[in-house]
C-alpha positions as CSV (number, residue, x, y, z in Angstrom):
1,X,-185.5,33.6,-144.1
2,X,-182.3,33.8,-146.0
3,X,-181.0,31.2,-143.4
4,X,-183.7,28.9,-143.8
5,X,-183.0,28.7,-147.3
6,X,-179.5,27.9,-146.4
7,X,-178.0,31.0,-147.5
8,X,-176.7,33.5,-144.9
9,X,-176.0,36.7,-145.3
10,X,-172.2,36.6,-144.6
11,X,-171.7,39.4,-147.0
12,X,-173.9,41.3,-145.4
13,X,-172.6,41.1,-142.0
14,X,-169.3,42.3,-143.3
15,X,-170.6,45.3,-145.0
16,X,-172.2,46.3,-142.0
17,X,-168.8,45.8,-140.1
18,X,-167.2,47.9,-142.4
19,X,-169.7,50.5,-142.8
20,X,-169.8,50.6,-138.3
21,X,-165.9,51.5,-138.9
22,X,-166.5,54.3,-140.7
23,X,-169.1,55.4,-138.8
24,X,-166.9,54.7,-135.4
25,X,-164.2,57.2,-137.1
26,X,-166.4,59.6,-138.5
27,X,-168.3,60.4,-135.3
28,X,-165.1,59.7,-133.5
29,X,-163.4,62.4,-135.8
30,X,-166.3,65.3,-135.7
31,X,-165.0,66.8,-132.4
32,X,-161.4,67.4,-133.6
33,X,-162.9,68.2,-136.9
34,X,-164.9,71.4,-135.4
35,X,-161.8,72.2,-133.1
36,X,-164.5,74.2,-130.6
37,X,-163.4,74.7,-126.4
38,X,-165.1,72.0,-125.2
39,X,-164.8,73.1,-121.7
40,X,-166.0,77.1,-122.1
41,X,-169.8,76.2,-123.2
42,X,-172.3,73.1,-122.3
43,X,-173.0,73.1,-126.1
44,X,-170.0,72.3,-127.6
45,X,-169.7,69.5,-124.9
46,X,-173.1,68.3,-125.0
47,X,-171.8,67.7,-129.0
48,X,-168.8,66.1,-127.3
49,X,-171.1,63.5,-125.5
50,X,-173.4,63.0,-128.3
51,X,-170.1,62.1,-130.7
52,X,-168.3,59.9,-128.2
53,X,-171.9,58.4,-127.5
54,X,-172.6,57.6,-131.0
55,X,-168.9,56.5,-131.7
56,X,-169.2,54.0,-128.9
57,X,-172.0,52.3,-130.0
58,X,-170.8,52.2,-133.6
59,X,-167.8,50.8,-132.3
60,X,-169.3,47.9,-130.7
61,X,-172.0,47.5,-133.8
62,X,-168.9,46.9,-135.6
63,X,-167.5,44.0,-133.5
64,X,-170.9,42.5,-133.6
65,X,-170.9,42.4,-136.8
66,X,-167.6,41.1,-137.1
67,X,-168.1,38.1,-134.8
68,X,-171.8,37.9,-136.6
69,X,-169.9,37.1,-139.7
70,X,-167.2,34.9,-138.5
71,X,-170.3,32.8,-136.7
72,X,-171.9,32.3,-140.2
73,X,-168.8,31.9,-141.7
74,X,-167.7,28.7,-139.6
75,X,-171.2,27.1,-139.6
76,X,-172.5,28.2,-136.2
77,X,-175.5,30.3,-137.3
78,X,-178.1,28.5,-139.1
79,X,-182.1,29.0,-138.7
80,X,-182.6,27.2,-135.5
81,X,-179.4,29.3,-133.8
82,X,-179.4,32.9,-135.4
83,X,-179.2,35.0,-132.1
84,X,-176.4,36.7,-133.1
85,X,-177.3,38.1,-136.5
86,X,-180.3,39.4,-135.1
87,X,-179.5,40.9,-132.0
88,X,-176.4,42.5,-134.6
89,X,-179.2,44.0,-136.6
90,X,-181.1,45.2,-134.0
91,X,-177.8,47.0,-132.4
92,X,-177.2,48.3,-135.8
93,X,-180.6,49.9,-136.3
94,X,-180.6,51.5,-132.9
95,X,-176.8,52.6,-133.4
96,X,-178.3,54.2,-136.9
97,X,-180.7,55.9,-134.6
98,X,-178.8,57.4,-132.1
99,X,-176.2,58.7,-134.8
100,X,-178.2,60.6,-137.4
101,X,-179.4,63.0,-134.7
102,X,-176.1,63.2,-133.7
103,X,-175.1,64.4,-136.7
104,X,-177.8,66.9,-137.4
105,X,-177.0,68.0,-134.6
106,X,-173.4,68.9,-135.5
107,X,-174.5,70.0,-139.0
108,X,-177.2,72.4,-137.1
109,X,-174.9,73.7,-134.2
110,X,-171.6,72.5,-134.9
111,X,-170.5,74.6,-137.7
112,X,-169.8,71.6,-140.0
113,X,-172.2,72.5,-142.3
């Protein structure tokens, strides 16, 4: 709507970039945080895979939304070609998905709590 109204939502775009880079660290960080053998239990690995799953796809969230923003920035993304805003907010809601359980589940069994 906001682009049929000639307004896009550049700033948003970049807050959303910025908020997917600190996600990207902080899920990337949690395993070296908890300093746990991740080679002498399945749970501490299965934490492992859950952080370097989440971090992965908060890491490409945030180039989405980088190249999101520099598309509305330079013109390219009005209300007949929005594509790429969209498909950036639907990554970003299933990134925000995946990564809350991924952190309960380190605040649960991880000892970060």
């Amino acid at each position: 709507r906001r682009l049929a109204r000639g307004r896009a939502g550049t700033g948003w775009m970049i807050a959303s970039a910025l908020c997917g880079l600190l996600a990207t660290a902080a899920l990337a960080g949690l395993p070296w945080r908890a300093g746990a053998d991740y080679t002498g239990h399945a749970q501490p690995a299965v934490l492992l895979a859950f952080s370097v799953y989440a971090a992965l796809h908060a890491g490409i969230g945030t180039v989405m939304a980088g190249y999101s923003a520099a598309r509305e920035r330079a013109g390219y993304v009005s209300a007949l070609r929005d594509l790429a805003p969209r498909n950036t907010g639907l990554w970003q809601g299933y990134t925000a998905l995946a990564g809350l359980p991924c952190l309960g589940f380190w605040l649960l069994w991880g000892g970060l709590a």
